[in-house]
VEXDREN-2710 file (C-alpha; in Angstrom, 1 decimal):
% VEXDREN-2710
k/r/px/py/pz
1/UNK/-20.1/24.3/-15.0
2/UNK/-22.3/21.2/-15.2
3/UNK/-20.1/19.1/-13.2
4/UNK/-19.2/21.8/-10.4
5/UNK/-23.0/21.5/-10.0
6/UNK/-23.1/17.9/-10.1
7/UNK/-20.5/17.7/-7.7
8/UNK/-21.9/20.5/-5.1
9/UNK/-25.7/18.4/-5.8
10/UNK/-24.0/15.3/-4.5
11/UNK/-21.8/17.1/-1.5
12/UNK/-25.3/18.5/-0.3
13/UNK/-26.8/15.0/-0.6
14/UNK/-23.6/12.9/1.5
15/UNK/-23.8/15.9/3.9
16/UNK/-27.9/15.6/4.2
17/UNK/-27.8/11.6/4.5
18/UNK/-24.9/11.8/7.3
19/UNK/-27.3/14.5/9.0
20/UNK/-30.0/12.2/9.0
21/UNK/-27.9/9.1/9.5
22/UNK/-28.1/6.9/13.0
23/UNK/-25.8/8.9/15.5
24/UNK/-23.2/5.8/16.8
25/UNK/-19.4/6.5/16.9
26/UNK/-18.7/2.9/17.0
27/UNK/-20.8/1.6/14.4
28/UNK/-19.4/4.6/12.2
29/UNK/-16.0/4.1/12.9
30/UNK/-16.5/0.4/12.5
31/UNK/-17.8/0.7/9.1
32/UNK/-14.7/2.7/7.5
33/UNK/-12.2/-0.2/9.4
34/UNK/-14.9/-3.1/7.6
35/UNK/-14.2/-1.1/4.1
36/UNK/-10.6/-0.8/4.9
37/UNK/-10.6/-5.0/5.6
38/UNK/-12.4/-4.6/2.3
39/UNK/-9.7/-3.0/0.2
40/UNK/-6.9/-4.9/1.7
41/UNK/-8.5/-8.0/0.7
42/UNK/-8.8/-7.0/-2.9
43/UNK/-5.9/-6.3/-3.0
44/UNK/-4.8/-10.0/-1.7
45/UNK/-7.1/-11.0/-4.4
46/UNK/-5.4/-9.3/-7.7
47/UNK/-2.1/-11.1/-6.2
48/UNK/-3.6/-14.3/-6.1
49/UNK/-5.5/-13.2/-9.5
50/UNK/-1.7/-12.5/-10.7
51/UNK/-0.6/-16.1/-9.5
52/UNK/-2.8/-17.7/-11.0
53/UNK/-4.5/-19.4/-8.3
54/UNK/-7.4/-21.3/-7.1
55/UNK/-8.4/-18.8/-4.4
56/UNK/-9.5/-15.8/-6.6
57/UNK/-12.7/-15.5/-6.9
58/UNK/-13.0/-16.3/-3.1
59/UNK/-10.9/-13.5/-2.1
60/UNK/-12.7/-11.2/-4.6
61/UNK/-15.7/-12.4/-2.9
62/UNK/-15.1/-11.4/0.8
63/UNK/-13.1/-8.2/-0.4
64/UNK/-16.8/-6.6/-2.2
65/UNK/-18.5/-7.6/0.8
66/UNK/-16.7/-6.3/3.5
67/UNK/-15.9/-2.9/1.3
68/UNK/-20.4/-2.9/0.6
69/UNK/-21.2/-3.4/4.2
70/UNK/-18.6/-1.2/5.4
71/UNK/-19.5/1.7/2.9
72/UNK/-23.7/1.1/3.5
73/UNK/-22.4/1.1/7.1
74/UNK/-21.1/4.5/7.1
75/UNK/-23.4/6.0/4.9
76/UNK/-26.1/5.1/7.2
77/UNK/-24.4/6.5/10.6
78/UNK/-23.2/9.6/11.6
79/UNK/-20.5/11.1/14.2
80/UNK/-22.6/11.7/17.5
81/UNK/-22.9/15.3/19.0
82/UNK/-21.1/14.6/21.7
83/UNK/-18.9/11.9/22.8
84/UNK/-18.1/10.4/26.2
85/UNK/-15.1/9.3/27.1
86/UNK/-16.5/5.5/27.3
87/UNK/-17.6/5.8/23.6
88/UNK/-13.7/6.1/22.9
89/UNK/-13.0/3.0/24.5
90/UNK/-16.0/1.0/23.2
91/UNK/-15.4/2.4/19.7
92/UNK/-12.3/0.9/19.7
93/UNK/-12.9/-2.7/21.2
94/UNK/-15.8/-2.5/18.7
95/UNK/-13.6/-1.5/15.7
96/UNK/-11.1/-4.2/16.4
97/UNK/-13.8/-6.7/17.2
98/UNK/-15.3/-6.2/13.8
99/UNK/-11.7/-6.0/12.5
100/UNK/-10.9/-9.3/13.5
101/UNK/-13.9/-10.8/12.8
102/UNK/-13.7/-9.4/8.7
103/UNK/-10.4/-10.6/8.7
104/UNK/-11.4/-14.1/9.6
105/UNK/-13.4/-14.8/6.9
106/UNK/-10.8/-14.7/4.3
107/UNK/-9.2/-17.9/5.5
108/UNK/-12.7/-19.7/6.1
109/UNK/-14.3/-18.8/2.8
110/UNK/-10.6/-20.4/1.0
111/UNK/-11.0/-23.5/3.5
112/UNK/-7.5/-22.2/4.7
113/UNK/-9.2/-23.2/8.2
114/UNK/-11.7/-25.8/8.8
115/UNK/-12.9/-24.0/11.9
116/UNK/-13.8/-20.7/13.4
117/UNK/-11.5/-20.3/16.2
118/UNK/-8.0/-21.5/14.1
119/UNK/-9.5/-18.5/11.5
120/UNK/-10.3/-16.0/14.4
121/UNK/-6.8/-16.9/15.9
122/UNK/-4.8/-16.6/12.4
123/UNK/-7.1/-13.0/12.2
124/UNK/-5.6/-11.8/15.5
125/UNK/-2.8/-12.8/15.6
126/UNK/-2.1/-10.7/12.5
127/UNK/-3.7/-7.6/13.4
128/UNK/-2.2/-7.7/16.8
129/UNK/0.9/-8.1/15.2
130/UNK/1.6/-11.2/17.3
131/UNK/2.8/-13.4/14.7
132/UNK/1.5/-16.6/16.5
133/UNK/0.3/-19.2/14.4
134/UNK/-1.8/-22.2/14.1
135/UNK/-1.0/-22.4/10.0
136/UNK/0.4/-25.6/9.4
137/UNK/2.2/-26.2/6.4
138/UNK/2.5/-22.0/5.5
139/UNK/4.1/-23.4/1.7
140/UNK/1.4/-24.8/1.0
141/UNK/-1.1/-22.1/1.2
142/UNK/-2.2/-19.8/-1.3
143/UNK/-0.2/-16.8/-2.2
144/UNK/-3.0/-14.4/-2.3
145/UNK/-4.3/-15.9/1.3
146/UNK/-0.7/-15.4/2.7
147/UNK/-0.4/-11.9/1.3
148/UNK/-3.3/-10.9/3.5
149/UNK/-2.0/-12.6/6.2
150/UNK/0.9/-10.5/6.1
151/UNK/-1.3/-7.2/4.7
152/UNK/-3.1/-8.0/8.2
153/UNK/-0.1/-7.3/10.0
154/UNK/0.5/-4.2/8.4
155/UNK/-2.5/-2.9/9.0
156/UNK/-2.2/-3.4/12.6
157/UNK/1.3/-2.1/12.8
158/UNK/0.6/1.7/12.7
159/UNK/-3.3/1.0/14.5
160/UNK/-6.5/0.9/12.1
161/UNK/-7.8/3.8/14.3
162/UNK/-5.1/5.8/13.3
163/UNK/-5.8/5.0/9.5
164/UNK/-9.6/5.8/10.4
165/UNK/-8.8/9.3/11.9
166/UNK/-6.6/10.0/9.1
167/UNK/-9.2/9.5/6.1
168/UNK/-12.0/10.5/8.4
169/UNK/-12.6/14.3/8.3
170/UNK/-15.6/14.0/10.2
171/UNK/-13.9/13.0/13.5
172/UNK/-13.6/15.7/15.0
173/UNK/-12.3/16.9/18.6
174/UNK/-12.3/12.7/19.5
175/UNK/-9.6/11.6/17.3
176/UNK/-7.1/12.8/19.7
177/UNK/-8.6/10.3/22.1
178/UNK/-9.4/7.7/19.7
179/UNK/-5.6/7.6/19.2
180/UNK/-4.7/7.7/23.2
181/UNK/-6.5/5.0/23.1
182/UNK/-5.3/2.7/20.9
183/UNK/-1.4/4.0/21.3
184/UNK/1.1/1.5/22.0
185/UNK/1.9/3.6/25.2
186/UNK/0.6/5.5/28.0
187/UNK/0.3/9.1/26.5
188/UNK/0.0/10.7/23.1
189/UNK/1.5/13.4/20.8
190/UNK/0.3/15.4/18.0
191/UNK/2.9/16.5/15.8
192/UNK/0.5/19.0/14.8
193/UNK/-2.3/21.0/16.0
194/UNK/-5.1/19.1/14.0
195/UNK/-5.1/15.7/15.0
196/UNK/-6.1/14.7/11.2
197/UNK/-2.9/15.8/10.3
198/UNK/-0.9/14.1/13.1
199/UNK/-2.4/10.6/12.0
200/UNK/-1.9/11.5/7.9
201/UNK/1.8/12.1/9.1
202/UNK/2.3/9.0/11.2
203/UNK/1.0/6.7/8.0
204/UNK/3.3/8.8/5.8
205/UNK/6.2/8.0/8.1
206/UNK/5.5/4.7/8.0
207/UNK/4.6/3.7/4.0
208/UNK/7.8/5.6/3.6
209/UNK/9.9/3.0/5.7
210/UNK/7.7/0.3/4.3
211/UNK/8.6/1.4/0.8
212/UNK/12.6/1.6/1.7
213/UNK/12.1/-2.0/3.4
214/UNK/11.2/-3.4/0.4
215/UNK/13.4/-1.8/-1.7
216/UNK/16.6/-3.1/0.9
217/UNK/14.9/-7.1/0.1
218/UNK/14.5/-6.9/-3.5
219/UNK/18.4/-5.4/-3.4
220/UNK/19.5/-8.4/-1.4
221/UNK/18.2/-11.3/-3.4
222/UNK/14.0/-11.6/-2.6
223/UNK/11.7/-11.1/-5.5
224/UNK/9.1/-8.4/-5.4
225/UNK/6.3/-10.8/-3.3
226/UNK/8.9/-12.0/-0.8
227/UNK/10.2/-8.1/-0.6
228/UNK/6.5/-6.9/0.2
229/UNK/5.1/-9.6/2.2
230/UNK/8.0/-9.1/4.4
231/UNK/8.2/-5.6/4.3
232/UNK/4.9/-5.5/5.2
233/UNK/5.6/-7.9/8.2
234/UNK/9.2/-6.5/9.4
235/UNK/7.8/-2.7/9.5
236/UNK/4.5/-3.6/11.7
237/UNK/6.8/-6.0/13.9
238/UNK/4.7/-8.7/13.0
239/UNK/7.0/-11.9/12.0
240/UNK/4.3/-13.6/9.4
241/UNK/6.6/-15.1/7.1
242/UNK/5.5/-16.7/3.7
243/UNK/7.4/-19.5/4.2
244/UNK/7.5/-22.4/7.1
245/UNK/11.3/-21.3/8.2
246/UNK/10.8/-17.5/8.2
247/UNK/13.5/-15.4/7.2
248/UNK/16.0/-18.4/7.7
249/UNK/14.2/-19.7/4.4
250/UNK/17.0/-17.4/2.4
251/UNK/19.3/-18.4/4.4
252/UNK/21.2/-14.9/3.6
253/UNK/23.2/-13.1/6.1
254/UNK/22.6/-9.6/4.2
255/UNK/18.8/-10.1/4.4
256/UNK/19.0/-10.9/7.7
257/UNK/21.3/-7.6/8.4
258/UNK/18.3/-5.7/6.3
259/UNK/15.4/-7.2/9.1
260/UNK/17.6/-6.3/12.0
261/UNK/18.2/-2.8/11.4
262/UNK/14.2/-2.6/10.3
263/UNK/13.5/-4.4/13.3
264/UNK/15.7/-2.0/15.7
265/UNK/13.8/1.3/13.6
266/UNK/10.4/-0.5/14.2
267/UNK/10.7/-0.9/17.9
268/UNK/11.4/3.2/18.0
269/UNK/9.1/6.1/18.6
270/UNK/7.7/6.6/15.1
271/UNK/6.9/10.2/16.3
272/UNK/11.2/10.7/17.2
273/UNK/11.6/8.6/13.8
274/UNK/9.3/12.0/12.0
275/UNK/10.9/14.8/14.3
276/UNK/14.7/12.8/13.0
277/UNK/13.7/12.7/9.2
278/UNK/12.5/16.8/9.4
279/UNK/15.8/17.7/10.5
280/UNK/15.5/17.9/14.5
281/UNK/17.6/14.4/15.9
282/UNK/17.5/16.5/19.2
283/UNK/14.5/14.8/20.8
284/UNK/16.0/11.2/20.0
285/UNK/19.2/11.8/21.5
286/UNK/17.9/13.5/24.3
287/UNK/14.8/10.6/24.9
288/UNK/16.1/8.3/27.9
289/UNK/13.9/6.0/27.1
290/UNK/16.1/5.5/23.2
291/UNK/18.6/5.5/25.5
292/UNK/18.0/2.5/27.5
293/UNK/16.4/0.6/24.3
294/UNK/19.9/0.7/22.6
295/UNK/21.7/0.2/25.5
296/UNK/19.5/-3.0/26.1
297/UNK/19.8/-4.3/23.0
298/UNK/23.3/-4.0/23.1
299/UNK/23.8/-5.7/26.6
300/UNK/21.5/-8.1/25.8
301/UNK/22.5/-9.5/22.6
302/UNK/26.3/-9.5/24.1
303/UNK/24.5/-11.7/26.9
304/UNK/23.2/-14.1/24.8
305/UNK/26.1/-14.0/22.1
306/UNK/28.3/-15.1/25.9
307/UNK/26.0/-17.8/27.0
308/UNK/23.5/-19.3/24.2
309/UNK/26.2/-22.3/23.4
310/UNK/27.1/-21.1/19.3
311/UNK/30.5/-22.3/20.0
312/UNK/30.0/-24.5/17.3
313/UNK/29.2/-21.9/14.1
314/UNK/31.3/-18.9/13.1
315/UNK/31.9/-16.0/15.7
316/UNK/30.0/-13.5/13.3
317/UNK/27.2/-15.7/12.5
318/UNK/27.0/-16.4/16.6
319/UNK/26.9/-12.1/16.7
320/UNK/24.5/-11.8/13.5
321/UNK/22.5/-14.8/15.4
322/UNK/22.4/-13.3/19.2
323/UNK/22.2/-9.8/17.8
324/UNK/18.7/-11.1/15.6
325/UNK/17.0/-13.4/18.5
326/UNK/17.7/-10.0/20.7
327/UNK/15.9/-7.8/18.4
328/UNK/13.0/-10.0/17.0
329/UNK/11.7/-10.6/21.1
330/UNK/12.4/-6.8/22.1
331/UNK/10.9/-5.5/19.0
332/UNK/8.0/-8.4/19.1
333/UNK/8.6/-8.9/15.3
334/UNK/8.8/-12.8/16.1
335/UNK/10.8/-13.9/13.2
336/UNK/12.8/-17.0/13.4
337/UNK/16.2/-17.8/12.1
338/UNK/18.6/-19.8/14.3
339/UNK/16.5/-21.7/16.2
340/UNK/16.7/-20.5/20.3
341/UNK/15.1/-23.1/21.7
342/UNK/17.9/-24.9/21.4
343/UNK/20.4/-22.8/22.6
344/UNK/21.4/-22.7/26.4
345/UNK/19.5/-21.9/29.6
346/UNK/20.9/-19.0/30.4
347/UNK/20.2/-17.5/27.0
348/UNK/16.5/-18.9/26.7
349/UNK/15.5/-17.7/30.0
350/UNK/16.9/-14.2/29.3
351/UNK/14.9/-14.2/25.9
352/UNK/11.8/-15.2/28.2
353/UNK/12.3/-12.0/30.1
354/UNK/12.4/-9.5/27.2
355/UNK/9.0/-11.4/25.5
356/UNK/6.8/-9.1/27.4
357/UNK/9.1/-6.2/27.9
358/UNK/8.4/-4.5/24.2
359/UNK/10.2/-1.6/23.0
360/UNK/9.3/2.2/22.9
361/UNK/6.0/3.5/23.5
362/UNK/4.9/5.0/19.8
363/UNK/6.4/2.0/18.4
364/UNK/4.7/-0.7/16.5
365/UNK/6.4/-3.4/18.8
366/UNK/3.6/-4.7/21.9
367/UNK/4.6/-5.6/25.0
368/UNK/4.9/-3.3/28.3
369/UNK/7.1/-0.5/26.8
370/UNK/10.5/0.3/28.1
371/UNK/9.2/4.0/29.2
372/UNK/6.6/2.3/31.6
373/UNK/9.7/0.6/33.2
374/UNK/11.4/3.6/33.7
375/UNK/8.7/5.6/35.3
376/UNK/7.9/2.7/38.1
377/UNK/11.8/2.8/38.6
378/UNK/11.7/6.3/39.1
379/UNK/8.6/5.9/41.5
380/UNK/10.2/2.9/43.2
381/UNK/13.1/5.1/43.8
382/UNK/11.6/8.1/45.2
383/UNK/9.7/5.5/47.4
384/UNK/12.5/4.2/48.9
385/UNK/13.8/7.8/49.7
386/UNK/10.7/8.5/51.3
387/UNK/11.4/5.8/54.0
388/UNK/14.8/8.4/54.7
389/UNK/13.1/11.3/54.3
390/UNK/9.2/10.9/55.0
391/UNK/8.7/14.6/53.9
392/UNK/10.7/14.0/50.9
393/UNK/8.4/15.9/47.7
394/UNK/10.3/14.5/44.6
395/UNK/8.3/14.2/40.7
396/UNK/8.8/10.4/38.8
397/UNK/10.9/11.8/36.1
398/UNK/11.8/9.9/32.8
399/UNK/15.4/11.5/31.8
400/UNK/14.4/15.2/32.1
401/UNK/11.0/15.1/31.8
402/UNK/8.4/15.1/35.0
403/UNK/5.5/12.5/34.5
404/UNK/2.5/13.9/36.1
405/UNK/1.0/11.7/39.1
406/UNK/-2.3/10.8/37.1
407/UNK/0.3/9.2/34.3
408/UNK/2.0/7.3/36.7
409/UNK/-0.7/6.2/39.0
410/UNK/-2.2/4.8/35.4
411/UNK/1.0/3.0/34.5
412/UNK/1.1/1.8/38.4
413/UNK/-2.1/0.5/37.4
414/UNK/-1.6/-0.9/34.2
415/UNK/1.4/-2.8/35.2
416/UNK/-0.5/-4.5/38.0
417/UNK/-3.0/-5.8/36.1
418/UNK/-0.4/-7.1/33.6
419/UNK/1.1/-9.5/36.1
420/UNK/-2.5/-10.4/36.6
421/UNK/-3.2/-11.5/33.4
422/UNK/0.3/-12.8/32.4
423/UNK/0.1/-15.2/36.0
424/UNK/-4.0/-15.8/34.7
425/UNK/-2.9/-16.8/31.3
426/UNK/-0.3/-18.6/32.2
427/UNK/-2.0/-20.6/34.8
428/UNK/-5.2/-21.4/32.5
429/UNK/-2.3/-22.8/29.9
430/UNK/-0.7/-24.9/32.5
431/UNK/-4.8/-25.9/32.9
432/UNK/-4.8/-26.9/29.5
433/UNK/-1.7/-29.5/30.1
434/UNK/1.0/-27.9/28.6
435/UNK/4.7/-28.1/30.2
436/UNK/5.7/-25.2/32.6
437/UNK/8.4/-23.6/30.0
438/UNK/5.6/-24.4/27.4
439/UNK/2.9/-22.4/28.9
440/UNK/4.8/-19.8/30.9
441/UNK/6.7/-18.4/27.5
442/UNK/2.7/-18.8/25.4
443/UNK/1.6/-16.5/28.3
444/UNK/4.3/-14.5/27.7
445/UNK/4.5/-14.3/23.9
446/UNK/0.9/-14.0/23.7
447/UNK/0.3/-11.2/26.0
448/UNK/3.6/-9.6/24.7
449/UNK/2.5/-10.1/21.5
450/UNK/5.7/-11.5/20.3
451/UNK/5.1/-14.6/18.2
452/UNK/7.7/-17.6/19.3
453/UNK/8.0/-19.0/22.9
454/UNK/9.9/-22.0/23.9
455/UNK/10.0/-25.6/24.0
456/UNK/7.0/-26.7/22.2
457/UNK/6.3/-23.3/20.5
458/UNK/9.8/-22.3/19.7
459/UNK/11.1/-21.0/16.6
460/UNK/10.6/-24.3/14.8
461/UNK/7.1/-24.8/15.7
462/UNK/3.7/-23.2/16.1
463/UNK/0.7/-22.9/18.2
464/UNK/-0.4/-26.2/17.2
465/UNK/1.4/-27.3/19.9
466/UNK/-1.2/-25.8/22.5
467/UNK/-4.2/-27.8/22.9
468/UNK/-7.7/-26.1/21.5
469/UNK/-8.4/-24.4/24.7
470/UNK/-5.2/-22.7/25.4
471/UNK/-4.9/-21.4/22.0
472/UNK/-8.6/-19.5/23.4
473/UNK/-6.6/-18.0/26.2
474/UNK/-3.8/-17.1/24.0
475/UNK/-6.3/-15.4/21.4
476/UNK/-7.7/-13.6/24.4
477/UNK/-4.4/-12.1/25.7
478/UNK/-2.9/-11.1/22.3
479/UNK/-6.1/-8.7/22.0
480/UNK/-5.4/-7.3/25.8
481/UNK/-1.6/-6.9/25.2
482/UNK/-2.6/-5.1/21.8
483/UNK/-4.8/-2.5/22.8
484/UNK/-3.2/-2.3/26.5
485/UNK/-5.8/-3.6/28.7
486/UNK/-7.9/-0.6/29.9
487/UNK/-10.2/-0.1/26.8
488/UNK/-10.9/-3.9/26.7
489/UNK/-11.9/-4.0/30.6
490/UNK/-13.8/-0.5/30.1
491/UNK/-15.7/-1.7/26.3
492/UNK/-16.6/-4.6/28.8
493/UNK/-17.6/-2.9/32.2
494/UNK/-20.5/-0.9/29.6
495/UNK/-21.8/-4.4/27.9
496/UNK/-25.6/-3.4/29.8
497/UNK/-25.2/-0.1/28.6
498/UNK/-23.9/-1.2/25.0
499/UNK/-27.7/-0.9/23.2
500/UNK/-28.2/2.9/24.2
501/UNK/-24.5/3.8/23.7
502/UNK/-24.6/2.3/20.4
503/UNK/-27.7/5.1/19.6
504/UNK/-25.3/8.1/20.7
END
């Protein structure tokens, strides 16, 4: 009896302080991702405990601070009464903002980084799930350091809002747009009526495969670190790798097998992935845009397998070889093995393409998204009928389903501005005095949030290879490419306003 008391005293007391608490949906959603940065980084910290490294007590360090700030954080806000549509957006630039910048401090506080900006670069590249780097040598960094690196990625992978409206029972009728709006794609889906419930079951879905990823690598030779660094890293289509030669650091064909059929799961509509695993593989065979993903991964890796130059190795390591580059640009995992940047034109230039295509919308892989691609090809060819038929009245379809016009005049939209910023990036990296493949492919991996390029940044290098400034630009456009451009230009468009929408 004493305790039921207890516990109602101290439910009345959370609910009265969150009553009373400053009304900001940013700050409050910012301070559950600070304590989740928190968490993850104790975690990092018992590994490197475990290791017996140098970098314990610094880890520990950051990990109670971030997980104190972030918990006085939220007990000291409040969800707002109402919530405006620009809120959404700012919430989440401000989330990831404050994500990135907890995730920094890890690697400055070790001396992983000398500076701020390689630390702030490391930080988003592994919460965009970019897999870019500027760590140079990766062997000779501490465990417990790399296993947040690649923790980082993971928690990117599925979105931290998602994680946030999951654990957050106080979110309310906005966590259907918090998730719109930080969705690797241009519309959402509950799987159920409360929106809680969708984002529990998305996470579900996804520690599940985690789990079964790691299980496949410790089967197939790596030892339980290896297993769930990688894991970690393959699932969120990240590509951080432990090691300075990735996964070609095993040099095992089966592991290799294991990452690309991860990979090819990964860059699919975790949403089909739930509907498959409850017993309904209807929607997936019916989506057009699974369709076209397999089909282009098919065509494209017998492309490449045709005209990269592997005449020289085995014809099934040339297929495992074509088959992996394929997958690890499509999917934006990023992983190297064979090294591309050696292979042919043909087969370069075609990798080039597919950096800032991505995979399915709902996926963890970046990048445009193949359905985007099919809706302006449906709109292009309606357009063209129209110059038959002026009168014509014909819907942009995707397979069997009708996109409404606001959804396509938004993808219209969003594709534009990508070729804005992919010919701005690029052209400030020229600036910088990079080569033309050089800069073109960092535009291109940045934005696409892939990892590798070509030339200088291949497989067998790193980001080092950019001068200071253009690794700025690239920081910049792994951040747009992640959360999709319009919240970052709408969270900026309401700077002036910023002080009195943070009081809402």
């Amino acid at each position: 009896m004493s305790l039921s008391l207890a516990d109602n005293a101290a439910g009345r007391a959370l609910a009265r302080a969150q009553r009373l608490g400053y009304q900001s949906l940013p700050l409050h959603v910012m301070s559950v991702t600070l304590s989740m940065v928190g968490a993850g980084i104790l975690v990092s910290a018992l590994v490197e405990l475990i290791d017996g490294g140098t970098e314990t007590i610094p880890l520990l360090l950051s990990g109670v601070l971030w997980l104190v700030v972030g918990a006085l954080g939220f007990q000291a806000t409040r969800m707002p009464d109402r919530v405006q549509i620009l809120d959404i957006f700012v919430t989440v630039v401000a989330a990831w903002l404050g994500l990135i910048a907890a995730g920094a401090f890890p690697y400055i506080v070790s001396s992983t980084f000398e500076t701020l900006d390689d630390a702030l670069f490391e930080s988003v590249s592994g919460f965009t799930t970019t897999g870019a780097t500027v760590l140079q040598p990766i062997e000779g960094t501490s465990k417990g350091v790399l296993f947040w690196r690649s923790m980082s990625q993971w928690i990117g992978g599925m979105g931290v809002i998602v994680l946030v409206v999951a654990v957050l029972p106080t979110i309310g009728g906005g966590g259907m747009d918090l998730l719109v709006a930080e969705a690797p794609g241009p519309t959402g889906e509950r799987l159920t009526p409360r929106v809680q419930e969708t984002a529990k079951r998305l996470w579900i879905v996804y520690v599940a495969f985690t789990l079964c990823v790691t299980i496949a690598y410790l089967i197939f030779g790596m030892d339980l670190y290896d297993a769930v660094s990688h894991a970690f890293t393959t699932v969120s289509t990240g590509g951080f790798s432990p090691y300075n030669g990735s996964l070609g650091h095993f040099d095992s064909a089966a592991i290799e097998w294991v990452a690309i059929i991860a990979m090819f799961i990964a860059g699919g509509s975790f949403v089909l992935w739930y509907k498959v695993l409850r017993g309904n593989p209807k929607p997936l065979w019916q989506s057009a845009e699974f369709r076209t993903y397999v089909g282009l991964v098919v065509a494209a890796s017998a492309f490449v397998y045709l005209f990269s130059g592997q005449s020289d190795i085995a014809v099934h390591d040339a297929i495992r070889n074509s088959i992996f580059a394929v997958l690890t640009i499509v999917s934006t995992t990023g992983y190297g093995t064979a090294n591309f940047g050696e292979w042919d034109a043909a087969a370069q230039g075609l990798l080039l393409l597919l950096m800032p295509l991505g995979a399915m919308a709902g996926s963890t892989a970046g990048g445009v998204k193949i359905v985007r691609l099919l809706a302006v090809a449906s709109y292009a060819h309606r357009e063209t009928l129209r110059q038959l038929h002026p009168r014509l009245v014909r819907p942009v379809r995707v397979g069997t389903a009708t996109i409404d016009q606001e959804i396509t005049n938004r993808i219209l939209g969003f594709l534009i501005l990508s070729l804005a910023i992919f010919g701005s990036t690029a052209m400030l990296m020229l600036m910088t005095g990079t080569n033309l493949v050089t800069g073109l492919s960092a535009a291109a991996t940045s934005f696409g949030n892939v990892g590798p390029g070509l030339d200088e940044i291949g497989p067998a290098s790193n980001f080092r290879a950019i001068p200071r400034p253009g690794r700025v630009v690239a920081l910049g456009a792994m951040l747009l490419g992640r959360l999709e451009i319009y919240p970052v230009l709408l969270a900026l468009s309401v700077i002036p306003l910023l002080p009195r929408r943070l009081r809402r």
